[in-house]
N, C-alpha and C positions, 0 to 999 in steps of 0.2 A: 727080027724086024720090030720095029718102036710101034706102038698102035696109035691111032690119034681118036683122043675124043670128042664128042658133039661139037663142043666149044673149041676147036682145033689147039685142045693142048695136049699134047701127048702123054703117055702114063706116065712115064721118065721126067719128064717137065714138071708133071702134077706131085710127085713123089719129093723132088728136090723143092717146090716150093711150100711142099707140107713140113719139111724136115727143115728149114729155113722159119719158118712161123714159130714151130716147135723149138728150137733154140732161144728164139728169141723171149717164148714166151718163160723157159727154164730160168731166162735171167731177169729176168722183171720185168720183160717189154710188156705192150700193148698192141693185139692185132684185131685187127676186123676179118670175119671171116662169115663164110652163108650157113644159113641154115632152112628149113625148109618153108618157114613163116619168114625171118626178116633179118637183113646180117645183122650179125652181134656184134660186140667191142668188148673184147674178150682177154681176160688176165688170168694169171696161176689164181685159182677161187683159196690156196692156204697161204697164198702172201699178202698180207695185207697192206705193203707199202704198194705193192704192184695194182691190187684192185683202189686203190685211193687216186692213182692214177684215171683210169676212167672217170671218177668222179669230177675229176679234172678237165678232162677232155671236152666230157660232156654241158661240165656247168648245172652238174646235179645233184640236188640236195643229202647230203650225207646219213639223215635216215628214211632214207628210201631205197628200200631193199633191191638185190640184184639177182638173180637166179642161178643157179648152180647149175651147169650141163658137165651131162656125167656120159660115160661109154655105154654105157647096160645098165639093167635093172639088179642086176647082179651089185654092184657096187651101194645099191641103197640104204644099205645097214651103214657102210665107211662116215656117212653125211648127216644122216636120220637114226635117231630113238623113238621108241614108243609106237612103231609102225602099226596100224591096223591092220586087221585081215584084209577089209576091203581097200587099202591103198595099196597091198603090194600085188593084190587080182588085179586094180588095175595099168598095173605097173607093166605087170608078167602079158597083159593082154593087149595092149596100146603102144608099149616103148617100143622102138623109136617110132616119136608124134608128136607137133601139138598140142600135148598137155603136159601142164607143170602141175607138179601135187606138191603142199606146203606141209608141211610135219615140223615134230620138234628139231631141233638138231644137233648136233655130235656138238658135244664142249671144244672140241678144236677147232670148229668152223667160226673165223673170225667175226666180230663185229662187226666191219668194214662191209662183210657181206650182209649180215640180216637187218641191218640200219639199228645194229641195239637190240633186235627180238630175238627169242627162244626158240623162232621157228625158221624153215629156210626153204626155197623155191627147189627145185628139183627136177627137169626134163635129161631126155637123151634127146639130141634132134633126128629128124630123118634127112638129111643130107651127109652122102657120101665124102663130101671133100669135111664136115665139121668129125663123120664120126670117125675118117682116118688122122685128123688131128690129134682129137683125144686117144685113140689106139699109140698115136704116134708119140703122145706125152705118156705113156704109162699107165698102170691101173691104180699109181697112185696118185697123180692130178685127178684134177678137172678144171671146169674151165666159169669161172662166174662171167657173166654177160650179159646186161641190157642190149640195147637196139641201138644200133653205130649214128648217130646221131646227135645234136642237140639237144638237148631236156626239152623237152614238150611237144618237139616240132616231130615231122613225118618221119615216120621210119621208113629204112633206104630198103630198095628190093632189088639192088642192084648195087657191084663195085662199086660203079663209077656215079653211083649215088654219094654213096660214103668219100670219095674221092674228092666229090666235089664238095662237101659240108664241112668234113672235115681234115681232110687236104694231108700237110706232113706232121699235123697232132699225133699219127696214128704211125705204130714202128713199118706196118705192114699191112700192105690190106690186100687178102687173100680171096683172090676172083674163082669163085664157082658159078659163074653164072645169074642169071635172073633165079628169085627166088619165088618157087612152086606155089605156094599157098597164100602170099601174098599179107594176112595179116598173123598176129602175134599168137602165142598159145592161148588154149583154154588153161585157166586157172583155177582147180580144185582144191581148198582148205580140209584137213582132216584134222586142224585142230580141234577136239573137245567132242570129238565122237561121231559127231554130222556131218557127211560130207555136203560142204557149201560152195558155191560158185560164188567165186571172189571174182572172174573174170572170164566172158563167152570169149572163143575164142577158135581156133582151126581146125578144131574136133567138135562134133556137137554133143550138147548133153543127154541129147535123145538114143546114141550110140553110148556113151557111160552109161546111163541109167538100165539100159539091156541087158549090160553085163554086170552091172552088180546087183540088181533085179531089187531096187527100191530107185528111192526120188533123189536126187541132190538139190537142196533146198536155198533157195535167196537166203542171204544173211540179212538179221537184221541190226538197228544200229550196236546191241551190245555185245553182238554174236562178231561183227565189222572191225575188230577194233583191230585185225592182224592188218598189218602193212603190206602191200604188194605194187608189185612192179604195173605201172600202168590204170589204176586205179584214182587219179585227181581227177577231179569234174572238169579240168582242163587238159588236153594232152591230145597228141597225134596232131597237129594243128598246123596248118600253111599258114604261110603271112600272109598270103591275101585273106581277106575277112570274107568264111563260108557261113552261108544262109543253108540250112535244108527247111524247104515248103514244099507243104503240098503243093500237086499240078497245078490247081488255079490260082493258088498264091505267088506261087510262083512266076506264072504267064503277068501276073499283075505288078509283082516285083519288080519286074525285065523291064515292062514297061516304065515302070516309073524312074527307075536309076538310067537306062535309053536316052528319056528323054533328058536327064540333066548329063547327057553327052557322057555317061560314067560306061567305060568298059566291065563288059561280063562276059563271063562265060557260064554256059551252062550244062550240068551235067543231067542229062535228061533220060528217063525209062521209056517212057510215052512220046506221043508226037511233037516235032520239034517247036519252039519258040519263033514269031514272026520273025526273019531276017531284018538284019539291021549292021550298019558299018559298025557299029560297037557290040556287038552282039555275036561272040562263036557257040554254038550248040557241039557239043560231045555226048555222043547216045554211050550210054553205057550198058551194059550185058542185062540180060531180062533176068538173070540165073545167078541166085547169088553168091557161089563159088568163085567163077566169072569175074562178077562184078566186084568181092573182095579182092580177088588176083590183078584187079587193072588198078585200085582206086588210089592207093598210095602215088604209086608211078605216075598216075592224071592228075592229082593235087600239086606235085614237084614238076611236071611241067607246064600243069598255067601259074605255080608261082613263078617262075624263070622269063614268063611271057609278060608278067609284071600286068594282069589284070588290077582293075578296082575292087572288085564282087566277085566269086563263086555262088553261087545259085545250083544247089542239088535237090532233084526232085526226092520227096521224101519214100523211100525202099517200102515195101509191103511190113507190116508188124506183126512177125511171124516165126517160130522157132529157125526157122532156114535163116532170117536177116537178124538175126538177133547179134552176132557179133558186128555186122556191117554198119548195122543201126549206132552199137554202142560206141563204134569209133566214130562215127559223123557226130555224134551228139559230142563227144568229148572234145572233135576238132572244130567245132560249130559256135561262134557268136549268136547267133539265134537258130533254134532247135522245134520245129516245128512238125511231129510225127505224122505218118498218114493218118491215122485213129482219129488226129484230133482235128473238125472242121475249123475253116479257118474265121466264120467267126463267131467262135468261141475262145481259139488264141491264134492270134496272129502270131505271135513271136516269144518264146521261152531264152530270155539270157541267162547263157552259160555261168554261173559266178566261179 
C-alpha cells in the first residue's frame, strides 16, 4: 500500500519527483526546492556554468556570495579548510538548522560560488524533501543556493510563491510544502578566529553561545569585510513601500496618508488602527517565532493587493526579535525601532 503524506503526496510521488530534480540538477539544470527557512534556487554548487545560472534568474550581483547546502556535517572538511574546533562543535551539535558557518574554503569550490572570496557559506537544512535531495545527488554534490526569488525582493515560503516570481525561469520547482521557520539562517563567520554574527537568523545566538560556552561577537567594520548572503542595508523588500513606527507613530502615519485617500495596510502587535475604507489592519503574532513564520507570506500578499503603504508596528528590541527586526529594517524605506521615541526620529532611510 502507497502511504500518503500531510501534503497528499504520496512517498512514491515524492521519491520520483526528488529523482527528477536530481537529474536535472546532474545536468546543469536549476531547481527550486524547500528548506526549513525559505526555498532555495538551487544548482550543482561544483558547476559553475550551472550556479551562473541562478545569478541569472535571479538578477544577482555576481559577487555576492551563495551558500553551500551540504547532506551532513560529515561532509565539512570536502568544502572547508582551516576548520576551528568550535565550528565543527557547532556543526556536530545544530546540523540539520538554520545556521550557516563561513570558513575558508576547499580550492575546488568555485568562484561563482564565493563571489571571488577564500571563504564559503555552509548549512545542511532541516527539511526532509531538501535533505532527500542532496542524499539523492550523492555525497559528492551539494547543492549552492540563495532564496528562490528576485535579488532584493521577499523570499518565497511557499511553491507557489516561487512559482509565481519566478514562473518557467526555473527547470523545476519542488513543492515541499510551506516552509517551517519562515525567515533565512543565522549566519556565523569563523573567519579569523572570532566567531561573529554576520547574520541573526532562525536559530538564536543565545542557543550558539550555550554551546560553545563563550560570546559571538558583532563584527566590526574591519572584522565585516566577508561577503555574505543577505547582508545589504537593502534586501527582503516588497514593492509596496514599508514604514515600520512605533505604535503612535504609526496611529499618526495612518492618519495622515487616510486622509490624502492613500491605501494602507497595517501590520499591527497592539490594538488596531481607526477603521477607515482605505485602511485594512492585519494583527500579527505577539511571539516572535510566529510572527517570523507569517511575515514574508503577509508582505507578498498586500503586495499582490497593490496597497500604497505598509505601516509595521515596530517588534519589541530584544534578543527573541532581533532577526525579525533585522529583515523589516532591511525591507523598510523608513526604519523606525521601538527604542527610539518618535520624537527624537521620526524616520531612518534605508540607504
Amino acid at each position: 500500500m502507497t502511504s500518503m503524506r500531510s501534503d497528499g503526496v504520496s512517498d512514491r510521488e515524492r521519491h520520483t519527483q526528488i529523482a527528477a530534480a536530481a537529474r536535472l540538477l546532474r545536468a546543469g539544470g536549476v531547481v527550486a526546492f524547500p528548506t526549513e527557512t525559505v526555498y532555495g534556487l538551487g544548482a550543482d554548487a561544483a558547476n559553475p556554468e550551472a550556479v551562473r545560472k541562478i545569478f541569472e534568474i535571479k538578477g544577482r550581483p555576481s559577487d555576492h556570495p551563495l551558500i553551500v547546502h551540504i547532506a551532513d556535517a560529515s561532509l565539512l572538511d570536502r568544502w572547508a579548510r582551516e576548520i576551528p574546533q568550535a565550528a565543527r562543535h557547532l556543526a556536530e551539535s545544530f546540523w540539520p538548522s538554520p545556521l550557516t558557518l563561513i570558513l575558508r574554503r576547499q580550492r575546488h569550490v568555485p568562484d561563482a560560488v564565493t563571489g571571488g572570496q577564500d571563504t564559503v557559506g555552509l548549512r545542511v537544512p532541516d527539511h526532509p524533501v531538501a535533505l532527500a535531495l542532496l542524499q539523492e545527488l550523492g555525497p559528492e554534490k551539494a547543492l549552492a543556493a540563495p532564496s528562490a526569488n528576485r535579488f532584493g525582493r521577499i523570499s518565497p515560503t511557499t511553491a507557489a510563491h516561487v512559482r509565481a516570481e519566478l514562473d518557467e525561469a526555473v527547470d523545476m520547482v519542488l513543492d515541499g510544502g510551506p516552509c517551517r521557520v519562515g525567515l533565512e539562517s543565522t549566519i556565523i563567520s569563523f573567519v579569523g578566529g572570532t566567531p561573529l554574527l554576520l547574520r541573526p537568523g532562525g536559530i538564536s545566538v543565545a542557543a550558539l553561545e550555550a554551546v560553545l560556552g563563550g560570546r559571538i561577537e558583532a563584527p566590526d567594520t574591519a572584522q565585516s569585510a566577508v561577503r555574505v548572503s543577505g547582508s545589504l542595508p537593502s534586501h527582503y523588500a516588497p514593492v509596496t513601500p514599508l514604514e515600520v513606527l512605533s505604535a503612535e507613530s504609526l496611529k499618526r502615519r495612518s492618519r495622515e496618508l487616510v486622509k490624502r485617500e492613500q491605501r494602507v495596510a497595517v501590520l499591527g502587535l497592539t490594538s488596531p488602527c481607526q477603521d477607515s475604507p482605505h485602511l485594512l489592519h492585519f494583527q500579527m503574532p505577539a511571539a516572535a517565532a510566529a510572527y517570523a513564520h507569517k511575515l514574508y507570506a503577509t508582505l507578498r500578499q498586500l503586495d499582490g493587493v497593490r496597497f500604497d503603504f505598509i505601516l509595521a508596528e515596530a517588534p519589541p528590541v530584544d534578543v527573541d526579535w532581533q532577526a525579525v527586526n533585522d529583515r523589516l529594517r532591511r525591507a523598510a524605506i523608513v526604519y523606525c525601532p521601538a527604542e527610539i521615541q518618535p520624537q527624537e526620529k521620526m524616520y531612518e532611510e534605508i540607504s
